[in-house]
VEXBA-911212 format. One line per 10 residues: number of its first residue (from 1); their letters; for each residue x, y, z of C-alpha. Coordinates in Angstrom, 2 decimals, decimal comma. Layout:
// VEXBA-911212
NUM) a) X Y Z; ...
// end
This chain:
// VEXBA-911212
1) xxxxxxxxxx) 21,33 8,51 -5,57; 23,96 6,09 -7,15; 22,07 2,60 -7,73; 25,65 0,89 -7,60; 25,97 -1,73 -4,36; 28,14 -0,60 -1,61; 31,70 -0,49 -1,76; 34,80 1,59 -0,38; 35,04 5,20 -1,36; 36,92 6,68 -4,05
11) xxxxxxxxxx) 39,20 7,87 -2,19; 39,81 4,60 -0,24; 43,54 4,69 1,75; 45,50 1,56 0,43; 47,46 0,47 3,57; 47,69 -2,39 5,42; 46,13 -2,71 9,08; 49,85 -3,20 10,20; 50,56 0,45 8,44; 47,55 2,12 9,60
21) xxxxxxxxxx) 48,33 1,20 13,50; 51,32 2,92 13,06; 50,14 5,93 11,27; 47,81 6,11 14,28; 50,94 6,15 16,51; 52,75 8,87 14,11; 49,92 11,37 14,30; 49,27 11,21 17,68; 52,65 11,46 18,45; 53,11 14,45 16,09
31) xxxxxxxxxx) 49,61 15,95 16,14; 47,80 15,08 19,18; 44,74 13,24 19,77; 42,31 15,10 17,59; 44,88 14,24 14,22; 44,87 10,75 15,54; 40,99 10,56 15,68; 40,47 12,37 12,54; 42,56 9,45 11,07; 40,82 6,75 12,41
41) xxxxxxxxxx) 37,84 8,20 10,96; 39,04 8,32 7,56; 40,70 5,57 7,62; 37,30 3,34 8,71; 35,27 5,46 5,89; 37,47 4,69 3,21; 37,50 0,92 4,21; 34,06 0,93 4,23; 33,25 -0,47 7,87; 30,76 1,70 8,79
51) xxxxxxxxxx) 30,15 -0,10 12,12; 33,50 0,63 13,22; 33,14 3,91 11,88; 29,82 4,59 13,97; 32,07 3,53 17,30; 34,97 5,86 15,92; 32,30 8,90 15,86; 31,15 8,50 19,08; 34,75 7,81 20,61; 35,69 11,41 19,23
61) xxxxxxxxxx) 32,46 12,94 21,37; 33,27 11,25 24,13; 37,18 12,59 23,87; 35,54 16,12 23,30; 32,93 16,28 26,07; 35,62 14,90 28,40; 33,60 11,80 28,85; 35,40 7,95 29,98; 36,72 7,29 26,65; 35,63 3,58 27,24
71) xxxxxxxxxx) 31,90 3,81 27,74; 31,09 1,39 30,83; 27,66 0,95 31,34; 25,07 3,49 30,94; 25,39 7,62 30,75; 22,27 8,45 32,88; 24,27 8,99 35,69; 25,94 11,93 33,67; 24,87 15,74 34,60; 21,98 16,32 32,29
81) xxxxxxxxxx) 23,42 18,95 30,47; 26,63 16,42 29,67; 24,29 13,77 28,98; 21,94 15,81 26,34; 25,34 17,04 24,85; 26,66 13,32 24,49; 22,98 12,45 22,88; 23,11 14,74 20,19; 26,55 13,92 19,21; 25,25 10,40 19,43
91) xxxxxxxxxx) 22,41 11,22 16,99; 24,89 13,19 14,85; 27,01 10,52 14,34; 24,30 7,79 13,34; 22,89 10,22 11,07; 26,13 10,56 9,77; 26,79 6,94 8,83; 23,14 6,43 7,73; 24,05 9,29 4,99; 27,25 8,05 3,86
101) xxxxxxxxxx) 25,79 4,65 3,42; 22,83 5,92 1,63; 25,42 7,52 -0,76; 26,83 4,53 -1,55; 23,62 2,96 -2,78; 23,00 0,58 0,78; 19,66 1,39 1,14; 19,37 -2,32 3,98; 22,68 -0,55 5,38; 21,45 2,53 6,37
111) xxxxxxxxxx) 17,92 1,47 7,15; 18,78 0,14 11,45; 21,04 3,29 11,69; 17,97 6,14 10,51; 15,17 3,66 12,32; 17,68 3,75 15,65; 16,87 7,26 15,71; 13,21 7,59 14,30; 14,08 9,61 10,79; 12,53 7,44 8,32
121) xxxxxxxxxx) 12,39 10,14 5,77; 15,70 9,74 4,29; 15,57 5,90 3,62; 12,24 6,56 2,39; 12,89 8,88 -0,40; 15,86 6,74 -1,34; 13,37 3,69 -1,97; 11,24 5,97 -3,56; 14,03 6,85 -6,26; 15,43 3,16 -6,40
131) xxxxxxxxxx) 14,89 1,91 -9,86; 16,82 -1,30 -10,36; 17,43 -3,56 -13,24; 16,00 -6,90 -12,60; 19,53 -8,06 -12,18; 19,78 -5,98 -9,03; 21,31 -8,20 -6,27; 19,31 -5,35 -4,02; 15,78 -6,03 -4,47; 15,42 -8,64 -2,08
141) xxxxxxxxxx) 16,92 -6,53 0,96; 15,27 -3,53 -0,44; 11,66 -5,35 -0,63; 12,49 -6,35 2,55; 13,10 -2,85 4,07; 10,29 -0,91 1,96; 7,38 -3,53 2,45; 8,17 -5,56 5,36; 9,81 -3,51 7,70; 7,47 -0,38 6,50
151) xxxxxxxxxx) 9,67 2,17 5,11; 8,10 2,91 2,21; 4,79 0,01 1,38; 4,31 1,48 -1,38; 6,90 1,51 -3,19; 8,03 -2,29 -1,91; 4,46 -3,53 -3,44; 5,80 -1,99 -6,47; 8,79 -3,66 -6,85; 7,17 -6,77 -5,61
161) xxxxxxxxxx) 4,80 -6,58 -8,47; 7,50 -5,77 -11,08; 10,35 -7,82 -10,32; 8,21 -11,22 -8,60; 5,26 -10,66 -10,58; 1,40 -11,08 -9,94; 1,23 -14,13 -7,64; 3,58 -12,47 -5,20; 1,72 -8,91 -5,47; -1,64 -11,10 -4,71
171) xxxxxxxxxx) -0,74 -12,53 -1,84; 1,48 -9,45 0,06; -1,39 -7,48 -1,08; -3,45 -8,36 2,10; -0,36 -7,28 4,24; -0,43 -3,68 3,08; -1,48 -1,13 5,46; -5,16 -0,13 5,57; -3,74 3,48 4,85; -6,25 3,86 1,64
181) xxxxxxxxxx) -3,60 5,47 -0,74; -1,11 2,84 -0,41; -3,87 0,44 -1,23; -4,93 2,26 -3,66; -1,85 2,77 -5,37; -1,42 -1,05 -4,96; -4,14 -1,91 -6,97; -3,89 0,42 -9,71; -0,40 -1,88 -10,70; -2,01 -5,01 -9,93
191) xxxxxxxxxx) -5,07 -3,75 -12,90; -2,53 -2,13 -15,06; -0,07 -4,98 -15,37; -2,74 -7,59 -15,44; -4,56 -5,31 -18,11; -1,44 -5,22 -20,35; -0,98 -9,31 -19,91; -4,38 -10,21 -20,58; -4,29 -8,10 -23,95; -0,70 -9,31 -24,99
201) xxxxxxxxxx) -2,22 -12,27 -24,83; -5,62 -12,06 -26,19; -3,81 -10,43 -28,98; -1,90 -13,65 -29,34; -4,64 -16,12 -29,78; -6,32 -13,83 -32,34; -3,16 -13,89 -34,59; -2,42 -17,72 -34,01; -5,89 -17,85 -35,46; -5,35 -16,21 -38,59
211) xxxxxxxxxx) -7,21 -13,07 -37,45; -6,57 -9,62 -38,26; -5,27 -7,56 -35,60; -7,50 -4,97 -34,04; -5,48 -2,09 -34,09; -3,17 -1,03 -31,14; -5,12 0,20 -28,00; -8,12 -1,34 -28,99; -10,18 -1,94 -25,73; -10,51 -5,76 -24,38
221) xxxxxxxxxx) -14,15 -5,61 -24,79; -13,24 -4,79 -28,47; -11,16 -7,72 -28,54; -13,66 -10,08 -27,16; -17,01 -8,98 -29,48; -17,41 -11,50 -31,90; -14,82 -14,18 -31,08; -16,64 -16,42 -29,09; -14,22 -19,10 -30,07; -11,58 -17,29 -27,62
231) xxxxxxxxxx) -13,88 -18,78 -24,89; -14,33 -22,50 -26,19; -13,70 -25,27 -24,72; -13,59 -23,52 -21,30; -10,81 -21,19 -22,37; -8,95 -18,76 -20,50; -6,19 -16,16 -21,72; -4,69 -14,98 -17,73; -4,51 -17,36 -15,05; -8,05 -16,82 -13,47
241) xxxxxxxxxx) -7,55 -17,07 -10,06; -4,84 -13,56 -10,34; -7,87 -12,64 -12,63; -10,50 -12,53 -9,50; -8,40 -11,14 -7,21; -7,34 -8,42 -9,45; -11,20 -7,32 -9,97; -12,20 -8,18 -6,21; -9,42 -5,42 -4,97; -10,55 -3,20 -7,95
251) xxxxxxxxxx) -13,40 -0,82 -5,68; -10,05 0,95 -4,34; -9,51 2,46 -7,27; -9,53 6,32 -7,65; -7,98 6,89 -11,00; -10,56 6,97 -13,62; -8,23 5,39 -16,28; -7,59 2,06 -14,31; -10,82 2,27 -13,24; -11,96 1,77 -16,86
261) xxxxxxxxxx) -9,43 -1,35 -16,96; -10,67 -2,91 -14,15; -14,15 -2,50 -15,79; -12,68 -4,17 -18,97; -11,20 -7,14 -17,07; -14,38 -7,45 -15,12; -15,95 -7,73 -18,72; -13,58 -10,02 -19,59; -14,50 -12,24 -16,75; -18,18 -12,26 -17,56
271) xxxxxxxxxx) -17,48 -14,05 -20,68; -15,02 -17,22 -18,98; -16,55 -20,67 -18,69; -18,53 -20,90 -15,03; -15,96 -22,98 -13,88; -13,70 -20,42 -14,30; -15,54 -17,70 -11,97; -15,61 -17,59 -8,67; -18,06 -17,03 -5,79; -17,83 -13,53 -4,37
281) xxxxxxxxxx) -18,90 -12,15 -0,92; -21,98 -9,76 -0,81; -22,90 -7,71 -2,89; -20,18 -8,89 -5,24; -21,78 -12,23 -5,09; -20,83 -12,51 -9,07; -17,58 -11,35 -8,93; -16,88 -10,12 -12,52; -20,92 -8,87 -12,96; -21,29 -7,09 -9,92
291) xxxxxxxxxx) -17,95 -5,28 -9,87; -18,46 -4,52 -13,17; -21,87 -2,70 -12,45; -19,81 -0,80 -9,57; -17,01 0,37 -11,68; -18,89 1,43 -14,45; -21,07 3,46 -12,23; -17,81 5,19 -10,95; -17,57 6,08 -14,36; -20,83 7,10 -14,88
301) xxxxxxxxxx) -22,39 4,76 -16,71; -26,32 3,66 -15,48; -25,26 5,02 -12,47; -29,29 4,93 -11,15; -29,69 1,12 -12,30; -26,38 0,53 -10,88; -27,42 1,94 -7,46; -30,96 -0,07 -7,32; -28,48 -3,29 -8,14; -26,53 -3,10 -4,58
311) xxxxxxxxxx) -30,10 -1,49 -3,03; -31,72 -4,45 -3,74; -28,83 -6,63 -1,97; -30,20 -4,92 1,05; -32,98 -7,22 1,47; -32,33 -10,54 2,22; -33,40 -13,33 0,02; -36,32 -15,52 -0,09; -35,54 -18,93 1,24; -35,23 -21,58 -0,82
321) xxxxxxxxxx) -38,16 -24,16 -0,54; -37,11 -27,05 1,60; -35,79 -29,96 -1,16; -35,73 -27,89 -3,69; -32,16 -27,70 -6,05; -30,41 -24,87 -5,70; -30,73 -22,44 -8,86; -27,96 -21,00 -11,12; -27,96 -17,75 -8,86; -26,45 -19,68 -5,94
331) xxxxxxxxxx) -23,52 -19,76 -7,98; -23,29 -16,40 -9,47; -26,50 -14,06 -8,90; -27,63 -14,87 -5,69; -26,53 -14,90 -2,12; -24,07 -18,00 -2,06; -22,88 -16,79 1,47; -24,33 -15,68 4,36; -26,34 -12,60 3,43; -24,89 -9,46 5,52
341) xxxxxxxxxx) -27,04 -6,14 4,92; -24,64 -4,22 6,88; -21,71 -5,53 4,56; -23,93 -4,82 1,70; -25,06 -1,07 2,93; -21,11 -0,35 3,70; -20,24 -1,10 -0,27; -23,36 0,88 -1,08; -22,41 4,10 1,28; -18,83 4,24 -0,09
351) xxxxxxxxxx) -20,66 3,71 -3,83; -22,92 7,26 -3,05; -20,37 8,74 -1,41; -18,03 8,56 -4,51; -20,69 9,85 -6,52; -21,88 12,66 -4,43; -24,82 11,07 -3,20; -24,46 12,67 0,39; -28,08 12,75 1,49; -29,15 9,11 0,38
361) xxxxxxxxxx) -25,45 7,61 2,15; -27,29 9,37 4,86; -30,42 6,93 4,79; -28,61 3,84 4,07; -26,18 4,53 6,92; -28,70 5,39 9,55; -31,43 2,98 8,59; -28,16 -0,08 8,35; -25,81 0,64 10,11; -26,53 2,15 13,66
371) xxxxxxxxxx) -24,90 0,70 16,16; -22,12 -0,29 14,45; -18,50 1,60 15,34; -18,07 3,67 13,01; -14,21 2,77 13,75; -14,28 -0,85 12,32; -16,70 0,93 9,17; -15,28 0,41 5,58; -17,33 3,57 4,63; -17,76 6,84 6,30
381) xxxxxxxxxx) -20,35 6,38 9,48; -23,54 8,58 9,62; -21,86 11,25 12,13; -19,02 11,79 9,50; -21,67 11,97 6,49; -23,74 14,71 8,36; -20,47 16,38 9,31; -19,45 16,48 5,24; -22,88 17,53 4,60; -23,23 20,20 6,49
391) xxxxxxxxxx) -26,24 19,18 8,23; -25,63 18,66 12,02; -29,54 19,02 13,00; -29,86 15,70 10,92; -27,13 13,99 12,66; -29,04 15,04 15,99; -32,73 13,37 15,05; -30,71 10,61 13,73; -28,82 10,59 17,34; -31,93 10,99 19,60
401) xxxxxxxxxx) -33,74 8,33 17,21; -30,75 5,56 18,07; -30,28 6,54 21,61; -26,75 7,78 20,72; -26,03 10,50 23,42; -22,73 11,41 22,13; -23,37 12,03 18,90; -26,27 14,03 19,60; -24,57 16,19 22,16; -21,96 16,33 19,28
411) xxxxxxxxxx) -24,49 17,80 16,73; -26,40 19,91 19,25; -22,77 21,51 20,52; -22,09 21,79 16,74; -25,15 23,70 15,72; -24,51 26,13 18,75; -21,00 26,94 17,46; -22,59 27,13 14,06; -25,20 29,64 15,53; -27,81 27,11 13,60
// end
């Protein structure tokens, strides 16, 4: 698809308005009405009104389904088999304008015409090919189309995030749909292009100090060891609040390669003044420590330590002795807001899920989180575990245990069909 902005055709008619009435004259006089339509068409294509032209497409159905020429209120009067007739025409014709503006590169053109008649596809896979130089007058109408209005999310985050930058990813991050993928996707760019800042610029520092260069590629973690004067004096190398909110959103991940920059960034983190780090919610209480326990155990690193970390965040804490000064954990370690065990046991679900851990996201599901609809879940709910695991006669004690009659009918009816 041409990226060029909408203009007239190639093969654009020069004539004035004057001319074309009488041309319009000459061919009906000469040709008949269908000459005289056929010209209006072209005539409103090459000018490149495409409203006119939409009017022009449906005037020729109407001539040819011997309909009023001038529509006057509403065709549900109209025999049914006239009326379906005059709808697909009608549908015909829209498509047709959506298309030829689509052609011309008007992606915001042709979105109302496709979305009038529910085929999103088109518009879609023309945002999904639209690659614009950062001169582009488009990318504000295209944004608009792809993330606002829905027509592609993905896509419009992506173009947010490349041509607005970080700050403006951050905050239409949170109006993405809760379709996983698309958040997914999301925050692999947000890692990636915070990754590639935060070493450009580490990179800097080191050679404004008279450093040698690590070489290319070399891992932030790399970067950091032994340069604790990159971190004096409170210092920070990516604005700190994008820095948070990059790692926070990092659990979506699936890839394991941004998943291993998210782990470095979360490294990074560890090391900033405590100023500089924010309070989390459970169990990511310390937002760069915890998610960095959680990432690297999606990686496979201490996966079994990592898993008695968030199992621990299960209990609630001891409370603190009445005057006493609130510890260094209240900041980072601890439980600076209100401790949720169901908040924590939904983290640590979609944590044993990932790795495989079927049976023990069994246990921490039923024991924390019965009762809970499994609809407003952020992890897969016990009746969905048993269902991946195979083990429907579980899901029924479980049931009978919690009083839940329909998902023990559920698991009996399933172990029937099963012949179990």
């Amino acid at each position: 698809m041409s990226n060029a902005p909408a203009t007239a055709g190639p093969e654009a008619v020069s004539e004035t308005v004057s001319e074309t009435f009488d041309n319009l004259d000459r061919a009906f006089q000469t040709s008949g009405p269908p000459a005289a339509l056929d010209l209006l068409i072209d005539r409103l294509e090459s000018r490149g009104d495409f409203r006119a032209l939409l009017d022009a497409l449906l005037l020729k159905a109407r001539y040819e389904l011997g309909l009023p020429l001038v529509q006057v209120g509403s065709f549900s009067d109209l025999p049914e088999d006239q009326r379906n007739r005059y709808e697909e025409r009608y549908v015909e014709a829209i498509r047709s304008v959506g298309n030829k503006l689509l052609a011309l590169g008007d992606i915001p053109g042709a979105w109302p015409y496709f979305r009038a008649i529910g085929e999103t596809e088109p518009v879609t896979q023309a945002i999904n090919a639209f690659d614009p130089a950062d001169d582009d007058p488009r990318i504000g109408q295209v944004v608009e189309v792809a993330f606002n209005q829905g027509a592609s999310p993905q896509k419009g985050f992506a173009l947010i995030l490349k041509h607005y930058g970080t700050c403006s990813a951050i905050s239409a991050f949170e109006q993405l749909p809760r379709d996983e993928s698309t958040r997914a996707a999301a925050a692999d760019g947000l890692v990636r292009q915070l990754h590639e800042h935060l070493v450009s610029n580490l990179r800097a520092e080191i050679a404004h100090r008279g450093q040698p260069l690590p070489a290319e590629g070399t891992p932030i973690p790399a970067l950091i060891a032994g340069r604790d004067w990159l971190f004096a004096d409170e210092a920070y190398h990516i604005d700190v609040s994008h820095l948070s909110a990059t790692v926070r959103v990092s659990p979506l991940l699936t890839d394991p390669a941004a998943i291993a920059l998210a782990a470095e960034l979360a490294d990074y983190g560890r090391h900033l003044s405590p100023r500089h780090r924010y309070e989390g919610d459970p169990p990511f209480e310390d937002v760069y420590v915890d998610h960095g326990i959680y990432l690297n155990a999606l990686l496979g690193k201490d996966v079994d330590t990592a898993l008695a970390h968030f199992r621990a965040k299960l209990v609630p804490p001891p409370e603190p002795e009445t005057g006493a000064e609130p510890g260094p954990e209240s900041v980072f370690g601890g439980y600076g807001r209100e401790h949720d065990p169901a908040a924590v046991a939904q983290i640590l679900v979609g944590l044993l899920v990932r790795l495989g851990r079927l049976d023990e996201a069994i246990d921490v599901a039923a024991e924390h989180l019965a009762g809970l609809p499994e609809a407003s879940l952020i992890c897969p709910g016990v009746s969905q575990l048993c269902q991946r695991a195979g083990q429907p006669a579980r899901l029924a004690r479980i049931a009978r245990d919690q009083g839940d009659l329909v998902h023990y009918t559920a698991a009996i009816l399933t172990n029937a069909r099963d012949g179990r």
